[in-house]
C-alpha positions as CSV (number, residue, x, y, z in Angstrom):
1,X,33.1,12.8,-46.9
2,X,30.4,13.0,-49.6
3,X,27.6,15.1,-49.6
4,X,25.1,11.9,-49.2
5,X,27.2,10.2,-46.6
6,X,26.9,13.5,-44.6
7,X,23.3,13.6,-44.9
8,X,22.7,10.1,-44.0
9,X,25.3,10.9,-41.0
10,X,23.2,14.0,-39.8
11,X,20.1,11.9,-40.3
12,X,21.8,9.2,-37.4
13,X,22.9,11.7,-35.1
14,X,19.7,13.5,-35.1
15,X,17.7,10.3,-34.7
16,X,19.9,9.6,-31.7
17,X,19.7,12.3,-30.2
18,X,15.9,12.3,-30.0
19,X,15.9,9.0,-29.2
20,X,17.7,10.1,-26.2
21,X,15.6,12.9,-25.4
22,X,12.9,10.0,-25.5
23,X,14.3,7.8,-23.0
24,X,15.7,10.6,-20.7
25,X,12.1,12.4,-20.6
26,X,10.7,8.4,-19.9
27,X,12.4,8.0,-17.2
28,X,12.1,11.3,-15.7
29,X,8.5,11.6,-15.9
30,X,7.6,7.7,-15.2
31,X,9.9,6.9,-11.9
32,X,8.4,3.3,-11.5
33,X,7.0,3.1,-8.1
34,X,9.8,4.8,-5.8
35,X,11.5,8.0,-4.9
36,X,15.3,7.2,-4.0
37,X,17.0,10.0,-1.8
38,X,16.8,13.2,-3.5
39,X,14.2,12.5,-5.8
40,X,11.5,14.6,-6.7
41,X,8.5,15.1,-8.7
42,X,6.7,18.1,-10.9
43,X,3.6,19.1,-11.8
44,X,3.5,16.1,-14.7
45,X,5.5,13.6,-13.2
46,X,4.0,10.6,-11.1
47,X,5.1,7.1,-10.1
48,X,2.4,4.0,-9.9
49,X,2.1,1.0,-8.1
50,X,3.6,-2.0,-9.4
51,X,-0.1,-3.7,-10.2
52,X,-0.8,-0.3,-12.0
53,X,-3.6,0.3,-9.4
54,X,-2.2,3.6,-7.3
55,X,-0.5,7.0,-8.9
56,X,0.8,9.5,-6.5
57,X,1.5,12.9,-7.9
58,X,0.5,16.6,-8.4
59,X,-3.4,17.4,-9.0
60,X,-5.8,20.3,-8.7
61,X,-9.3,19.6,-7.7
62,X,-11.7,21.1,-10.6
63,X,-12.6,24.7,-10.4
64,X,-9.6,25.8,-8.6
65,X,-6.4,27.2,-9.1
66,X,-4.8,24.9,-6.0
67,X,-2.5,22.3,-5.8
68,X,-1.5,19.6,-3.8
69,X,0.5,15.5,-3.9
70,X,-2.0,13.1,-3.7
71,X,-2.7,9.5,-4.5
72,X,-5.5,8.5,-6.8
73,X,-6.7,5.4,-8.7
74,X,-4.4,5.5,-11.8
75,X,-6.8,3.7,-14.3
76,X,-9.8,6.0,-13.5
77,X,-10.2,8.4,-16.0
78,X,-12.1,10.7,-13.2
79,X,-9.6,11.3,-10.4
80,X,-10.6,10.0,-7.5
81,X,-8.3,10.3,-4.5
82,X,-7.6,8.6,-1.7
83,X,-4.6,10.8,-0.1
84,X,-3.4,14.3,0.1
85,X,-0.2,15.5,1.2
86,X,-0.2,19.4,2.0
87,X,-4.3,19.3,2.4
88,X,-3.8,22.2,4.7
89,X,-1.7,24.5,2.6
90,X,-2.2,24.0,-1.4
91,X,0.3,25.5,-3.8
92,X,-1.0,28.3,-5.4
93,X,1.5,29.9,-7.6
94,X,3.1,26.0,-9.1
95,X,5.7,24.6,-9.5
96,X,5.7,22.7,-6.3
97,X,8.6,20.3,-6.1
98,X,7.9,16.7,-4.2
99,X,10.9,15.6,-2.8
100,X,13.1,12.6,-0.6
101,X,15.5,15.0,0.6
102,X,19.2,14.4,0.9
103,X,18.2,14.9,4.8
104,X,15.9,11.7,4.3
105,X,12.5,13.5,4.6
106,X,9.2,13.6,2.0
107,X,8.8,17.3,1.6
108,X,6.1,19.4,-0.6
109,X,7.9,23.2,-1.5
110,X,6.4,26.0,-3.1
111,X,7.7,27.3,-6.0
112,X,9.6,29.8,-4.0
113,X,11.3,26.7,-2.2
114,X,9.7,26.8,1.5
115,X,8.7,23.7,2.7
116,X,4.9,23.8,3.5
117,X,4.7,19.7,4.4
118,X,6.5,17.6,5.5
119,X,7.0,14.1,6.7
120,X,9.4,14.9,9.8
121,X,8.2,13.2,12.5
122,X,9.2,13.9,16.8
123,X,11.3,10.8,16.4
124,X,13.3,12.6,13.5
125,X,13.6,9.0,11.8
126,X,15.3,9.4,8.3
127,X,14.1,7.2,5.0
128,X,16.0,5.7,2.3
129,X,13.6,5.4,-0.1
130,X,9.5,6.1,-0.6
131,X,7.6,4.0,-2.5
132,X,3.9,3.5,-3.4
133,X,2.3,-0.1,-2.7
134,X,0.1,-2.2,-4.6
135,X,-2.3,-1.4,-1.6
136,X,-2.8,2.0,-1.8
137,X,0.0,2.7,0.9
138,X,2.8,5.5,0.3
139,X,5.8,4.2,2.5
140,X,9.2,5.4,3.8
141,X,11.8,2.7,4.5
142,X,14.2,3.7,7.1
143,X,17.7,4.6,6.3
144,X,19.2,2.6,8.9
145,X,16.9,-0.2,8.6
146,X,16.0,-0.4,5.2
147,X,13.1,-2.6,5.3
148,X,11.7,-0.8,8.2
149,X,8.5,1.7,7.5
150,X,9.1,4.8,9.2
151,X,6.8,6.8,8.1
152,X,3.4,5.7,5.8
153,X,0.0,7.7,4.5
154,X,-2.0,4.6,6.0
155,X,-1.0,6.3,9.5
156,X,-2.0,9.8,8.7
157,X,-5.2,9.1,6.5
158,X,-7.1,11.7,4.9
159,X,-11.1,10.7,4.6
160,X,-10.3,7.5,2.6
161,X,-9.9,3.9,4.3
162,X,-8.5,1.2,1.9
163,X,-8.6,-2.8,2.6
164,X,-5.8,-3.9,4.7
165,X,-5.7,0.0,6.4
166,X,-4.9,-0.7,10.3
167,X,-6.9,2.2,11.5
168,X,-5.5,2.6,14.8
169,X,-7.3,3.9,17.9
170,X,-5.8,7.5,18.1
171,X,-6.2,7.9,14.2
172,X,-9.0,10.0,12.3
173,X,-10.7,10.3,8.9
174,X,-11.0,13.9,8.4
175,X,-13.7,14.5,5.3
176,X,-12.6,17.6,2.8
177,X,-14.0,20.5,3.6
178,X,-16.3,21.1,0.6
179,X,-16.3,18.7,-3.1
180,X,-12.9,20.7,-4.4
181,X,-11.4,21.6,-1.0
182,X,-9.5,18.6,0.5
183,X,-8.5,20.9,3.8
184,X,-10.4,18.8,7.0
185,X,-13.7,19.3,7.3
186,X,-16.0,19.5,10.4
187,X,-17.2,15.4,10.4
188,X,-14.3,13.1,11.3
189,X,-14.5,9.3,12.4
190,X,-12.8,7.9,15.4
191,X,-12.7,4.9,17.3
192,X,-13.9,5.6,20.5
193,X,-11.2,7.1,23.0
194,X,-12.2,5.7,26.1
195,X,-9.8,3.3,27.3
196,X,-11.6,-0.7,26.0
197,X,-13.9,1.0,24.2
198,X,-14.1,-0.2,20.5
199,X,-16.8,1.0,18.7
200,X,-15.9,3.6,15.9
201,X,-17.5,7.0,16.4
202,X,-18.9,9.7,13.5
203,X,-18.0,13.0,15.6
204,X,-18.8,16.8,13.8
205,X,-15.9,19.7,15.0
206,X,-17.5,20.3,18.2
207,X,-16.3,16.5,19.2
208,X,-19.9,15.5,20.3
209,X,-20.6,11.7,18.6
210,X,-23.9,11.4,17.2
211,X,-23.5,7.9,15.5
212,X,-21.8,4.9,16.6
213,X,-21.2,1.6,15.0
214,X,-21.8,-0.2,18.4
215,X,-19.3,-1.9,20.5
216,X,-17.5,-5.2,18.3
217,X,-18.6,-8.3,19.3
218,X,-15.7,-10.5,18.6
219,X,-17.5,-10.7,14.1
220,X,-19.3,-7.8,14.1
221,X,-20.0,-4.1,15.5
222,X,-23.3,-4.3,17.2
223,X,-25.4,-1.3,14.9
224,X,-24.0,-3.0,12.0
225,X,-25.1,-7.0,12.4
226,X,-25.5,-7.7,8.5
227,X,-22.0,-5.4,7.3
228,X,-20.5,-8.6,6.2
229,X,-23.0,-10.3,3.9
230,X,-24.1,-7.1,2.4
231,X,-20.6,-5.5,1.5
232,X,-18.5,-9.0,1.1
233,X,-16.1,-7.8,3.4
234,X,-13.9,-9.7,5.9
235,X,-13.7,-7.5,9.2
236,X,-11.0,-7.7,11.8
237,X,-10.5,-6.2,14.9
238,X,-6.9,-6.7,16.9
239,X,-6.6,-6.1,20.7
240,X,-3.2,-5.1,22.1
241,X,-4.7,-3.4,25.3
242,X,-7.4,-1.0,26.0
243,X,-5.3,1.5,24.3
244,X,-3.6,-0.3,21.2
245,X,-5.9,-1.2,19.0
246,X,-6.9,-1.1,15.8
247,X,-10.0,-2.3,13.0
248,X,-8.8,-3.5,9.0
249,X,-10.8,-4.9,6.8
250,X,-10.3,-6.9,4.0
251,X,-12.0,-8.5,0.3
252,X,-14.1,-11.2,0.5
253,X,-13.7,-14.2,-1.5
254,X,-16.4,-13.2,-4.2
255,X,-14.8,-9.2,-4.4
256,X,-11.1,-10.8,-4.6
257,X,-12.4,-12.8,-7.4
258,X,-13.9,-9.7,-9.1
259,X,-11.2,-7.7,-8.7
260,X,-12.6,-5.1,-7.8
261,X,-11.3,-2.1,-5.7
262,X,-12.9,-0.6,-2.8
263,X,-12.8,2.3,-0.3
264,X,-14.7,3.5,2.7
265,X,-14.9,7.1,2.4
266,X,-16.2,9.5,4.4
267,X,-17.8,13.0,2.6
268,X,-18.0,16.1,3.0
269,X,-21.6,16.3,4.1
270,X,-20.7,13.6,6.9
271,X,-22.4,10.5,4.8
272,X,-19.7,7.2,5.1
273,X,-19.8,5.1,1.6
274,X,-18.3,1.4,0.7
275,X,-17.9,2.6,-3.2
276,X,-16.8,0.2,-5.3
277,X,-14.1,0.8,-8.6
């Protein structure tokens, strides 16, 4: 072989190989929107929604040296999230390590490898696969059933609510403790726990309520008559018994047409906001 054809030849396999290098590091850093059994995810690596809309990965709020898996708004330069995994028990020393166990599990380890959150449930029901949905929602299908949820960050909120959220009587929106600390706070929200009772309750830690939306008419909670033609929001409220129940709302025709995204969120100091994205 010539001198010139062995250049050109080094030239290729170089090329090659960094094209593969490109494609592998593709693929390992952007995972689409799922986690198939024993996947995981590092500091850098994410997956997104299908619309683009949701990224769950690794982040540390500003200031601190603390980590946790959360979901934000991927096309917000500002991260803003909605959802924290392990908000009692950050990461300090990372890498942490995301992972759909082999055992069918979401797990957040350390970098020493314990397990400081986990998805594990009293029912012990395994997934299959985890994905993130176009609404926000983080989900595990069964492994048995594979189109079944099992396990989903709608049912285990943090302070966020997001359109199409059932927020179940028995569930609670936990604000962060301070701005960079998303461990729960003293204010959380509630529906009221009284059996038939369905108005949704600000409570601080000592579990007194000291605002309440009123009881829901059938359109509307009572304090809150004009919540729909301010906001543009489509309340419902669904009634199983008087102790399966649960409030969603939805986009109104003029905020679908905007596209806009919006949450309820309820902050730190106890004040709820509809902000808008």
């Amino acid at each position: 072989m010539d001198r010139l054809a062995f250049n050109c030849l080094k030239r290729f396999i170089l090329a090659l190989t960094l094209l593969i290098l490109q494609c592998s590091c593709h693929l390992f850093d952007g995972a689409g929107d799922t986690l198939s059994l024993g996947a995981s995810l590092r500091e850098k690596q994410t997956i997104i929604s299908k619309n683009g809309t949701f990224e769950l990965g690794f982040f540390s709020p500003n200031r601190t040296n603390n980590w946790y898996v959360g979901i934000w708004y991927a096309y917000i330069s500002e991260k803003t999230i909605i959802w924290v995994a392990n908000r009692e028990t950050p990461i300090r020393d990372m890498p942490g390590v995301f992972t759909l166990s082999s055992t069918g599990y979401l797990t957040v380890s350390d970098s020493q490898g314990k397990v400081i959150w986990s998805s594990n449930n009293t029912q012990h029901t395994k997934g299959s696969r985890a994905s993130i949905l176009d609404t926000g929602n983080f989900v595990l299908f069964g492994a048995q059933n594979t189109s079944e949820i099992v396990w989903e960050s709608f049912g285990d909120p943090t302070d966020t609510r997001l359109p199409t959220m059932k927020f179940w009587k028995g569930l609670k929106l936990k604000s962060w403790k301070s701005s960079v600390d998303p461990a729960p706070g003293p204010f959380f929200q509630q529906m009221n726990p009284s059996p038939g009772k369905t108005d949704l309750q600000l409570q601080y830690k000592n579990g007194v309520p000291y605002y309440s939306t009123g009881e829901w008419t059938g359109s509307y909670f009572t304090n809150l008559p004009g919540i729909l033609y301010y906001s543009g929001l489509k309340l419902e409220f669904v009634v199983f018994s008087p102790t399966r129940m649960y409030y969603t709302y939805k986009l109104g025709p003029q905020l679908l047409a905007s596209t806009m995204m919006v949450r309820h969120v309820l902050k730190w100091n106890g004040r709820q906001a509809i902000n808008l994205h």
